[in-house]
C-alpha positions in Angstrom: 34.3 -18.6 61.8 36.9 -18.0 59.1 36.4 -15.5 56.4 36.0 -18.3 53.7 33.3 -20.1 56.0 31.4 -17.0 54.9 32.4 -16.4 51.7 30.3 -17.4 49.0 33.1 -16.6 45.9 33.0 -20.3 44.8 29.0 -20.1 44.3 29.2 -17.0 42.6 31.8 -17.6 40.3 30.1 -21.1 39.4 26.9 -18.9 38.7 29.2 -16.5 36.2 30.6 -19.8 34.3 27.0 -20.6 33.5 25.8 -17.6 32.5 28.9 -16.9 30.5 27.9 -20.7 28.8 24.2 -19.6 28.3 25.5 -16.5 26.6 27.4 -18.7 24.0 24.1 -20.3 23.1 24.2 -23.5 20.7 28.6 -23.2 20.4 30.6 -21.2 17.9 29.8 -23.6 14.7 26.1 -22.9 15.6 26.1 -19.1 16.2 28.3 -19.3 12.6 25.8 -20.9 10.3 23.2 -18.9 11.9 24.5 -15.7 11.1 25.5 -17.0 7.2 22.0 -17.4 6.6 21.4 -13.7 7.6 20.1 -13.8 10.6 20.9 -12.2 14.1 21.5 -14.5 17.3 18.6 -14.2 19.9 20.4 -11.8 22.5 21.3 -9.6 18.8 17.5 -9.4 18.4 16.8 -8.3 22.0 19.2 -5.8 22.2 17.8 -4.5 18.8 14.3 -4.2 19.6 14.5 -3.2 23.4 16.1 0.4 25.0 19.7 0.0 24.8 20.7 -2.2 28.2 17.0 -2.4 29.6 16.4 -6.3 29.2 16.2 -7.8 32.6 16.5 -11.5 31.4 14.8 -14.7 33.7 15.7 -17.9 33.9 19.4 -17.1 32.4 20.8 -20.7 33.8 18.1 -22.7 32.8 19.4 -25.8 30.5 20.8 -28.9 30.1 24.3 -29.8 31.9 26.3 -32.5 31.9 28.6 -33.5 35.0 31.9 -35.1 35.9 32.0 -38.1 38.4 33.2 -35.2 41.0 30.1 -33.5 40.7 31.6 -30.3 38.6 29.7 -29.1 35.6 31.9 -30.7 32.2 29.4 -29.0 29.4 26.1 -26.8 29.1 23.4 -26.2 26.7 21.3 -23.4 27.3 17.3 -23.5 27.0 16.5 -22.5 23.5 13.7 -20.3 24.8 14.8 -16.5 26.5 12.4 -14.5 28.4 12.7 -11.3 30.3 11.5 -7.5 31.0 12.7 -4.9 29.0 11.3 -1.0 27.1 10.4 -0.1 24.3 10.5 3.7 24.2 10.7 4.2 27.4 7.5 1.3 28.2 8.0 -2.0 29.9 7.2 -5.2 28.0 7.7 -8.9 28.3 10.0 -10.4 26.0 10.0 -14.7 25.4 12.4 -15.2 21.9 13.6 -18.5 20.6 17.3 -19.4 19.9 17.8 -21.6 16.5 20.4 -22.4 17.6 20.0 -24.9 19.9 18.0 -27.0 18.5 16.5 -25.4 15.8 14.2 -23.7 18.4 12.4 -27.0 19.0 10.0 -27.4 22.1 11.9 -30.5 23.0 15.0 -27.9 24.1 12.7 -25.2 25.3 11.8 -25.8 28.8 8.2 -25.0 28.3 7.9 -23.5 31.9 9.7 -20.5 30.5 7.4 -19.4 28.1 4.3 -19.9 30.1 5.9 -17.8 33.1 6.4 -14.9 30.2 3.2 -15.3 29.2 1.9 -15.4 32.7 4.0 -12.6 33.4 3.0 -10.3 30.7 -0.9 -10.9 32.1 -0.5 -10.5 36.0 2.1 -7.5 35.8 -0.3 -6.0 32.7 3.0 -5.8 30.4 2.7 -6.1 26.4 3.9 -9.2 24.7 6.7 -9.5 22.5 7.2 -12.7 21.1 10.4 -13.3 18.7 9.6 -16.5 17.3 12.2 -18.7 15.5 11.4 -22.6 16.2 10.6 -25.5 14.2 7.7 -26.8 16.3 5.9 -27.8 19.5 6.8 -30.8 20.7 9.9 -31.9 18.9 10.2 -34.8 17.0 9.6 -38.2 16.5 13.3 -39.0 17.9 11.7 -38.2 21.8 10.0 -41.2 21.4 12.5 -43.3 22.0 14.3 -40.8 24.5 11.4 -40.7 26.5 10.2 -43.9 26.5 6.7 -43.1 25.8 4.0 -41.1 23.8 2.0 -38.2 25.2 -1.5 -37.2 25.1 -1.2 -33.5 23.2 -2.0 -30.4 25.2 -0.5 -27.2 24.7 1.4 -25.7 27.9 0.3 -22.7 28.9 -2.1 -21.7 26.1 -4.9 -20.5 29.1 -2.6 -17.7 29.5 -1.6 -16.7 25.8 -5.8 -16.4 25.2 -6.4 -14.6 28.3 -3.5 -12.2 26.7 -5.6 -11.4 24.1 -8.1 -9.9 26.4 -5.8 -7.7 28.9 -2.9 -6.8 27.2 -1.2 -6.0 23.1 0.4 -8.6 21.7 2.9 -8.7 19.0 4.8 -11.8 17.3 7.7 -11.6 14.7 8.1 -14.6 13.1 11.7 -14.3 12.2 12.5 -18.1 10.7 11.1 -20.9 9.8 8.2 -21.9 12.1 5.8 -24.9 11.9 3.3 -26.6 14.5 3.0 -24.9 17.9 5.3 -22.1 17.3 2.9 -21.4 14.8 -0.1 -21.1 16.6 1.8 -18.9 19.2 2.2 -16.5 15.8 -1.1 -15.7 14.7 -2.6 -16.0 18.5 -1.8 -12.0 18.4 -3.0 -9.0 17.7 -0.2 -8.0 15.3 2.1 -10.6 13.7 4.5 -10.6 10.8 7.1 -12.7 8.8 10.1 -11.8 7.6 10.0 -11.7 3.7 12.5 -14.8 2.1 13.3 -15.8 5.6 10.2 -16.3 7.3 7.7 -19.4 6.9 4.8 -21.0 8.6 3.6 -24.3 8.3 0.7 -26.7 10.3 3.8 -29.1 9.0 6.8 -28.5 6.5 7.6 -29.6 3.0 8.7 -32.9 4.0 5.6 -34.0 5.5 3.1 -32.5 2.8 5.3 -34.5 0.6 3.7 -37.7 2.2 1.1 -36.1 0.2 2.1 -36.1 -2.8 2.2 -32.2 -2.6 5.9 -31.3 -3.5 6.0 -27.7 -2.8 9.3 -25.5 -1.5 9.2 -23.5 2.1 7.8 -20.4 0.3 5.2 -21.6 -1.7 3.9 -23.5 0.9 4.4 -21.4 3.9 6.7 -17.8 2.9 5.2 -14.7 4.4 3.5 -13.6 0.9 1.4 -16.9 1.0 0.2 -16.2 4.8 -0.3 -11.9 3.8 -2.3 -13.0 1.4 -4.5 -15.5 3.4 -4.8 -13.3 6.3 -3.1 -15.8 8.7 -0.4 -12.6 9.5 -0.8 -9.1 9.4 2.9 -7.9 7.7 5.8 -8.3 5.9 9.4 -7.1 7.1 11.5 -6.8 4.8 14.5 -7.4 7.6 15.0 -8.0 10.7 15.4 -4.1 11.6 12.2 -3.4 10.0 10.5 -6.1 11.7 11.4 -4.3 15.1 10.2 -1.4 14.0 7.0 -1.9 13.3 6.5 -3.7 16.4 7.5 -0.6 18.1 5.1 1.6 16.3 2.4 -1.2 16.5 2.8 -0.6 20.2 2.8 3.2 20.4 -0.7 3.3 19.4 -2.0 1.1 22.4 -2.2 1.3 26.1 -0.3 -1.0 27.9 -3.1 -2.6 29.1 -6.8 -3.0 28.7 -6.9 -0.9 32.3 -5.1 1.9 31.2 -5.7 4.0 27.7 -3.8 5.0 24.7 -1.1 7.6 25.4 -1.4 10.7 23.2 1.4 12.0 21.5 2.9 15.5 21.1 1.0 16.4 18.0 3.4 17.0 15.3 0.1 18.8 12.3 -2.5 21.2 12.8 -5.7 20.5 13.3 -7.0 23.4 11.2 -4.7 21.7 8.3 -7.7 21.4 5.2 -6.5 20.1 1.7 -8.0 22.1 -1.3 -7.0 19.2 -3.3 -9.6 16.7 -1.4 -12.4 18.9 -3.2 -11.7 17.4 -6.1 -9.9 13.8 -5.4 -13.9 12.1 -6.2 -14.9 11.6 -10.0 -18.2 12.9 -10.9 -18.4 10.3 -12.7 -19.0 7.2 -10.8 -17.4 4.7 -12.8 -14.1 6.1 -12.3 -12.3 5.6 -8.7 -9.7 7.0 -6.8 -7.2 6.3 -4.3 -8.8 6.0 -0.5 -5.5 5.9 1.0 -4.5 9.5 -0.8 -7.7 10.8 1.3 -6.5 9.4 4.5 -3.1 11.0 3.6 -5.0 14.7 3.7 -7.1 14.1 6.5 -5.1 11.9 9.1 -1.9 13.1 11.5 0.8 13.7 8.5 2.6 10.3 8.5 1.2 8.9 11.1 -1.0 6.1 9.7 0.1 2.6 10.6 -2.0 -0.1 8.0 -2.7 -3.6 9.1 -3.4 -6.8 6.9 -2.9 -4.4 3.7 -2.8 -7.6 1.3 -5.8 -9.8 2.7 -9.6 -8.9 2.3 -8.0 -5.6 0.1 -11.2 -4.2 -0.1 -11.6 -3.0 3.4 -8.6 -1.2 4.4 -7.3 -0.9 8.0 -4.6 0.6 10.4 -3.7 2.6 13.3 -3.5 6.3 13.0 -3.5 10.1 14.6 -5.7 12.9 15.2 -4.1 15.7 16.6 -1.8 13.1 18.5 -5.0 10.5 20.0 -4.5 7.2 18.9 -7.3 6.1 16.5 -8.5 2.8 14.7 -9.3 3.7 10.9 -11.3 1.4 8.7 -11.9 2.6 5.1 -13.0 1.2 1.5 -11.0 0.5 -1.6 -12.7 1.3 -4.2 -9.9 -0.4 -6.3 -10.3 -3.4 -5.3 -14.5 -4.6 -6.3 -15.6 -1.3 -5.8 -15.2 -1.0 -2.1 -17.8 -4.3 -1.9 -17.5 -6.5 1.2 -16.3 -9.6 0.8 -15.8 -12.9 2.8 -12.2 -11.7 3.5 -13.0 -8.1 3.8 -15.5 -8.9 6.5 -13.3 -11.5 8.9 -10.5 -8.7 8.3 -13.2 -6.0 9.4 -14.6 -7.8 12.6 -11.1 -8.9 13.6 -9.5 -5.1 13.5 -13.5 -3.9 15.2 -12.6 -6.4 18.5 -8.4 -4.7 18.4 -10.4 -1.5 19.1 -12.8 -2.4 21.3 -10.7 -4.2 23.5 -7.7 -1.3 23.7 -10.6 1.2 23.8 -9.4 3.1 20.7 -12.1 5.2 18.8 -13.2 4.7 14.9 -13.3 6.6 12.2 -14.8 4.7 8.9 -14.5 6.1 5.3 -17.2 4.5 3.5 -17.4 3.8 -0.1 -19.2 0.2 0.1 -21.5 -0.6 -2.7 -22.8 -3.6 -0.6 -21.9 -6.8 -0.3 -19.8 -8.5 -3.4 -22.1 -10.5 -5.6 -21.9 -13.5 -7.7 -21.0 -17.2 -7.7 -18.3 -17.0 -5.6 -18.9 -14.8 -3.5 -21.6 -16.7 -2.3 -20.0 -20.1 -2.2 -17.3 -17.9 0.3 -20.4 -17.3 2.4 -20.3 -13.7 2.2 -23.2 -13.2 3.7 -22.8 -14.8 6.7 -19.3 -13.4 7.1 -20.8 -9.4 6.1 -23.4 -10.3 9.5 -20.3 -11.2 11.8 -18.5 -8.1 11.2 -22.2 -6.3 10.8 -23.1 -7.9 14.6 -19.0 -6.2 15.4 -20.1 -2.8 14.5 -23.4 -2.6 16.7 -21.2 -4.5 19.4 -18.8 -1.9 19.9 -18.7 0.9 22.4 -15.9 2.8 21.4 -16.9 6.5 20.1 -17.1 6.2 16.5 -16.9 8.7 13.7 -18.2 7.8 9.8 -17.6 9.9 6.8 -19.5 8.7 3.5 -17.1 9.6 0.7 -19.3 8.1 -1.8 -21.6 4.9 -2.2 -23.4 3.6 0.8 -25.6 0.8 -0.3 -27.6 -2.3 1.1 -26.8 -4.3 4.3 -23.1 -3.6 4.1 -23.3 0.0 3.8 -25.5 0.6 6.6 -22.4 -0.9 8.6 -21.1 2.3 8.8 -22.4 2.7 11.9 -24.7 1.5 15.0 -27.2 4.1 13.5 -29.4 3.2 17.2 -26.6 5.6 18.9 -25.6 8.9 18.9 -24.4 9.7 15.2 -21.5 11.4 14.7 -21.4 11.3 11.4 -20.8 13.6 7.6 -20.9 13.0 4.1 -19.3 14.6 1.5 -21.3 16.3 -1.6 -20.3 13.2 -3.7 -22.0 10.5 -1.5 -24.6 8.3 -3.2 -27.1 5.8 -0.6 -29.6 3.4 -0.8 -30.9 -0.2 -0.7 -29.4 -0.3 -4.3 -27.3 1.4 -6.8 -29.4 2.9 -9.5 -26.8 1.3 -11.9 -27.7 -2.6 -11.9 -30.6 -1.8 -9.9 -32.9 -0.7 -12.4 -32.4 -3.9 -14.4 -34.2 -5.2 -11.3 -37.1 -3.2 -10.2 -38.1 -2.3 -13.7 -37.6 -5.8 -14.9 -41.3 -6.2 -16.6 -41.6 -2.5 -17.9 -38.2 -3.3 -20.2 -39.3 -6.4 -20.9 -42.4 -5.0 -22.3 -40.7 -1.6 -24.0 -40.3 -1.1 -27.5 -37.2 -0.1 -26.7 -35.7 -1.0 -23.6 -32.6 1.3 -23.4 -34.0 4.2 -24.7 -36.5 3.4 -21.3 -33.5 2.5 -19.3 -31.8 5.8 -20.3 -35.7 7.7 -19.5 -36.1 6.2 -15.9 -32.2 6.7 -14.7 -33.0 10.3 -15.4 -35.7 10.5 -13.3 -34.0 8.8 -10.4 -30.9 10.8 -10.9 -32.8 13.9 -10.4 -33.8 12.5 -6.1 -30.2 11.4 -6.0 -28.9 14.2 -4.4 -27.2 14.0 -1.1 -28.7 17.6 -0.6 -32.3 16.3 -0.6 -31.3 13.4 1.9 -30.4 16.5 4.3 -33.4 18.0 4.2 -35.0 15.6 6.2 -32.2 15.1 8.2 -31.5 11.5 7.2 -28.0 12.6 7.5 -26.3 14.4 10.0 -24.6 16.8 8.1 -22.8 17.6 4.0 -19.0 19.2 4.5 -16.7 20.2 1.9 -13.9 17.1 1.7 -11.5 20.1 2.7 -12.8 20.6 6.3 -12.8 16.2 7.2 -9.4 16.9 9.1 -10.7 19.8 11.5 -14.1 18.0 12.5 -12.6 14.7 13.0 -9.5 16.4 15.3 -12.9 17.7 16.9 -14.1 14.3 17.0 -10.8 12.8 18.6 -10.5 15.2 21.5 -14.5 15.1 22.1 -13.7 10.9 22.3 -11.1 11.0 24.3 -12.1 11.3 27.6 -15.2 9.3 26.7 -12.8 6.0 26.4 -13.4 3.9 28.9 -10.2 1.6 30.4 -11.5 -2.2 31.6 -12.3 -4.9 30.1 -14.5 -5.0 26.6 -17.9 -6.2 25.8 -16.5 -8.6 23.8 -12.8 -9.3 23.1 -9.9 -10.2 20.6 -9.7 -13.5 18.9 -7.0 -14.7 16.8 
C-alpha cells in the first residue's frame, strides 16, 4: 500500500475549506452591514466574553452546501446558530450564540439540533449557560411554506432541557439585537437576562404585525430594552456590547456552577470590623422623611461588591447579588422612595422570583426591611396585590437557605412579617429607629378610633391626645424587653454581625437540588 493509499490530506484539507467558509459566516456584504449598525459578528462576541482562545466550538461544519455535478462542494452557508465550551475567569460554560447574519438569526437557518445539544450539554456536564441571542424568531417565516411543502403542528425543540436548566445550573441571556417569537422566550427563560440599550428589542411579534392591529408603534416603544426593564420581562440594560459581557461575568461569579456544587468565596478585598459612624444617623427621626436604602447597603456590604437585579421593575423591593467578607450572598431590601417601601404586585413577583435564584444556588439572605405593608388603594387591588404579597409571602417560609433580617425601620402588617420564616431559628436585629406592628399609628388611628373622633368635639385635638399615648409604647426598647426581638444594634455594627452571619451560613449551605426551584 502506497503512501497516498493512507494518506488522508484530501479529507483534511476539504475539512479546513469548510471551516475556513463557516468562519466567513453570511459573506463579506453581510458581515459589512452588520458591523455598520454597531454590532460585533458572532465569533467577535465569543472571543469577547470567553478567556482569550478557550472556546472549544461544536458542530463548526454544520450548514447548507451546495454541489457541482462532480460531487465537489461549489458554495456554503454556515448554520446561523454557534455552540461550544469555553471560561469565563478561569470556569467552563456552555456557549450557543446566534449569527444575524445568515439569516437574520432565523430558526429556519439554525439547525435546531445545535441548540438543544448546548442546552443538553450545559445540563449533563453541569456547565452554566450563556446564551448570546441575536435572531428574528422561531420558526422562520411564512416563505417555508412553500419551501416545505407543508405546515407544522408548533412545538418548541428542546425546551425540556432549557426548563430543566433552570433547576441544575445559572443561566444567563444577552439579547444583543432584535429578537421576536421563540428567541424570545429563550431570553427571559433565565435567571439573568438583559438587552442592549438602542440596539436591543423583544417582541411576541414585531411592528409589522402589531400593525395588523392597527397599533403603529416603532421597535422601541414596542419592544426596546427600557419597555421590557420596566415590565420585568428582563433583568438589565447594557449600555454596549462590552458591558453586556461584563455583567454576565460578574452575574456568574456569584453562583456555583451547579446546583451540586456551592458559591465560590472570593479573596475578601474589606474588613469585616469596617463600621460606618455615618449609618448612626442615615434614618430621620422623623418618619415622614426617607432616605436612601442603597447608601445603607453601600456601608454595610463588601465595598463595591453589590451586583443589583431588575433595578427598574417592582422599584420598591430592591434586589442583587453581593459580599460578605468574600461569601456570595442574595440581598433583598426596601425602598422607601419608591411607596414607602410598600409591597406591590410588581414588588412581590420581583421578590418571589429573586427568593427561588437563591434557593436553588443555595445562596444565603440578608433582608433590609422598611415595609409599611402591602400598597393600598384602587389599583393596587385591581393588580391583585394581595394575592401576589401571599406568593412571595408562601417564598419566604419556603426557603431553606440561612437567612439574616435587619429592620431598619417600619415593619407592619402581612408584608412586614415577611421578613422572615419567624417558625425558624431567627437570626435577626433591628436598629433603634425600627417601628412594628399590625398597623402604622399614622393612618391607623383614623381606623381603630373611628367612633371616638366621630363623636369628639374636636377630633384633632383627640387625634393629637391618643398618638401621644401610643407614641409613648412605640419604642423598639420595650419590644426587647420581652424578647419579641432578637436583639437592638447601633446601625454602625450591621457590617461586623452580618460578616458573622456569612461565615456562620456558610458551611450550613447545602449543594443539591432545592425545595422548590427557578421559574422564568
Amino acid at each position: 500500500m502506497s503512501q497516498s493509499d493512507r494518506s488522508w490530506a484530501e479529507q483534511i484539507a476539504e475539512l479546513r475549506a469548510r471551516q475556513a467558509a463557516a468562519l466567513e459566516m453570511g459573506g463579506p456584504e453581510k458581515v459589512r452591514i452588520h458591523r455598520e449598525r454597531g454590532k460585533l459578528t458572532v465569533r467577535e462576541r465569543i472571543d469577547q466574553l470567553l478567556d482569550r482562545g478557550s472556546f472549544r466550538e461544536l458542530g463548526s461544519i454544520t450548514g447548507a452546501a451546495s454541489y457541482r455535478e462532480d460531487g465537489t462542494m461549489s458554495s456554503f452557508v454556515p448554520a446561523n446558530s454557534l455552540f461550544g465550551r469555553g471560561k469565563i475567569d478561569g470556569r467552563v460554560v456552555a456557549v450557543c450564540a446566534d449569527d444575524f447574519t445568515v439569516r437574520g438569526g432565523a430558526a429556519d437557518a439554525a439547525i435546531h439540533e445545535k441548540q438543544i445539544q448546548a442546552e443538553q450539554m450545559a445540563h449533563e456536564l453541569g456547565l452554566p449557560m450563556v446564551r448570546l441571542i441575536d435572531g428574528s424568531g422561531g420558526g422562520g417565516s411564512v416563505k417555508m411554506l412553500e419551501t416545505n411543502g407543508y405546515t407544522y403542528v408548533p412545538a418548541n425543540p428542546g425546551w425540556n432541557w432549557v426548563v430543566a436548566n433552570l433547576a441544575r445550573v445559572p443561566v444567563i441571556s444577552l439579547g444583543l439585537g432584535s429578537i421576536a417569537g421563540l428567541g424570545a422566550a429563550r431570553l427571559v427563560s433565565s435567571h439573568y437576562s438583559l438587552l442592549l440599550r438602542d440596539v436591543g428589542h423583544m417582541f411576541a411579534a414585531g411592528p409589522a404585525i402589531v400593525a395588523a392591529l392597527g397599533q403603529n408603534v416603532s421597535k422601541d416603544e414596542l419592544g426596546g430594552a427600557e419597555v421590557h426593564a420596566r415590565s420585568g420581562a428582563i433583568d438589565d440594560i447594557a449600555e454596549n456590547e462590552a458591558d453586556a459581557f461584563e455583567k454576565a461575568r460578574r452575574f456568574l461569579s456569584y453562583l456555583p456552577s451547579n446546583t451540586d456544587e456551592l458559591a465560590p468565596r472570593a479573596a475578601p478585598e474589606d474588613t469585616p470590623e469596617r463600621c460606618e459612624p455615618w449609618l448612626d444617623e442615615i434614618v430621620p427621626r422623623n418618619r415622614r422623611q426617607v432616605y436612601k436604602m442603597r447608601q445603607v447597603l453601600e456601608g454595610v456590604l463588601d465595598r463595591g461588591s453589590f451586583f443589583e437585579i431588575g433595578k427598574r421593575w417592582g422599584r420598591s423591593a430592591i434586589t442583587g447579588l453581593a459580599r460578605l467578607d468574600g461569601w456570595p450572598v442574595a440581598i433583598i431590601a426596601s425602598d422607601p422612595m419608591i411607596y414607602g417601601g410598600a409591597w406591590t404586585a410588581d414588588s412581590a413577583q420581583k421578590l418571589v422570583r429573586f427568593i427561588e435564584l437563591a434557593e436553588t444556588f443555595h445562596l444565603p439572605v440578608v433582608h433590609f426591611v422598611d415595609i409599611p405593608g402591602m400598597l393600598v388603594g384602587v389599583e393596587a387591588e385591581k393588580a391583585g396585590t394581595m394575592r401576589h404579597g401571599a406568593r412571595a409571602l408562601a417564598s419566604v417560609y419556603q426557603a431553606t437557605v440561612p437567612w439574616c433580617t435587619i429592620i431598619v425601620r417600619k415593619a407592619f402588617g402581612v408584608a412586614g412579617a415577611a421578613m422572615c420564616n419567624h417558625t425558624r431559628y431567627r437570626y435577626r436585629y433591628a436598629w433603634p429607629s425600627a417601628d412594628w406592628g399590625s398597623l402604622p399609628i399614622e393612618g391607623g388611628i383614623e381606623a381603630a378610633y373611628k367612633a371616638q373622633l366621630a363623636a369628639a368635639a374636636d377630633p384633632e385635638a383627640l387625634k393629637e391626645e391618643i398618638t401621644e399615648r401610643l407614641n409613648r409604647v412605640r419604642s423598639p426598647f420595650l419590644t426587647a424587653e420581652r424578647f419579641l426581638i432578637e436583639e437592638i444594634i447601633a446601625p454602625r455594627e450591621t457590617r461586623p454581625l452580618l460578616c458573622e452571619f456569612a461565615n456562620l451560613a456558610a458551611p450550613m449551605r447545602r449543594p443539591g437540588r432545592a425545595l422548590f426551584t427557578f421559574r422564568p
